[in-house]
C-alpha positions in Angstrom: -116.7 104.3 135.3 -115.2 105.5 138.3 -116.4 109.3 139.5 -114.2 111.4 138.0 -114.6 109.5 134.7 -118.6 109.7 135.0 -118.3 113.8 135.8 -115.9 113.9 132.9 -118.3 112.5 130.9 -121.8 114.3 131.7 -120.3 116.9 131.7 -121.0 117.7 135.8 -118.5 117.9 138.8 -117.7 114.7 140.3 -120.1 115.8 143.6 -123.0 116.4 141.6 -122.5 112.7 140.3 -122.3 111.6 144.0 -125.2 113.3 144.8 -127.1 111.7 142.0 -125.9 107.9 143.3 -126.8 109.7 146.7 -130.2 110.4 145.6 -131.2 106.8 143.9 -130.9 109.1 140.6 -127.9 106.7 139.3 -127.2 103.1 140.8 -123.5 102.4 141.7 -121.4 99.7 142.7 -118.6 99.6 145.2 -115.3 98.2 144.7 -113.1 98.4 147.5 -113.1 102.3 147.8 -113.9 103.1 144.3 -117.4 103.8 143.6 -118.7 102.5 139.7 -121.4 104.0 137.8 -122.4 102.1 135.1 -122.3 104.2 131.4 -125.8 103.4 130.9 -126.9 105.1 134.0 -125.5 108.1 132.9 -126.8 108.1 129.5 -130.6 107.1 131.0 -130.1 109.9 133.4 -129.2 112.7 131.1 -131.9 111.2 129.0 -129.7 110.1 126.6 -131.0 106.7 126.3 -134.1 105.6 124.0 -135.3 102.7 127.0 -138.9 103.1 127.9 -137.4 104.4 131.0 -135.6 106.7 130.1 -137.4 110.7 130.1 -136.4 113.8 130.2 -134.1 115.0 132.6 -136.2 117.1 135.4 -134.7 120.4 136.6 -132.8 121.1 140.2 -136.4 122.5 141.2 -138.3 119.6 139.5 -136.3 117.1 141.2 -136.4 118.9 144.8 -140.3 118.7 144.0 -140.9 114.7 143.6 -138.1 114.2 146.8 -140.0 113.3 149.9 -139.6 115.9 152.6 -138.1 114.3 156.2 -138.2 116.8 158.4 -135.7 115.1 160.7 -132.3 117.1 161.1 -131.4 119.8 159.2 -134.0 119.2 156.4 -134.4 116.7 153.2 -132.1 115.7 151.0 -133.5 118.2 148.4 -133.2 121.1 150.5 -129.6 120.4 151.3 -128.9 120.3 147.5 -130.4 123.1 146.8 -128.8 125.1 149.4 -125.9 124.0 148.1 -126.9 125.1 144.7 -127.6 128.3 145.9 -124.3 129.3 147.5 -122.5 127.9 144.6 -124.4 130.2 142.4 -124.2 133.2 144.8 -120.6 132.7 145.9 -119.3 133.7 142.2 
């Protein structure tokens, strides 16, 4: 599925399904421009899927708390999204 299909389908914006093939949370494939998620990656990552794998989705704050924290540049990749998050939720 392209992006836009994948958001669609989870439910989520298409940039929090690039953050999640950003973050490792999804794999994707690129053809051309067009960036692929595979249907299965989406079910495994909404927990949807019955795989051995597959768990429970974590929260935004669970998620942040397993990322490894670089302290190079601005900060990790978890403290970007949820400063993202945050002015999302505070902008309304």
């Amino acid at each position: 599925m392209e992006v836009r299909e994948a958001a669609a389908y989870v439910g989520r914006t298409p940039e929090t399904v690039r953050r999640w093939v950003w973050s490792q949370r999804v794999s994707s494939v690129r053809r051309g421009n067009r960036l692929l998620i595979p249907k299965h990656e989406l079910d495994a990552a909404l927990g949807r899927s019955s795989g051995p794998s597959a768990g429970p989705v974590p929260s935004l704050r669970e998620w942040a708390a397993g990322v490894p924290r670089l302290r190079v540049g601005p900060g990790s990749a978890a403290d970007l999204v949820i400063e993202d998050r945050w002015s999302d939720d505070h902008s309304r």
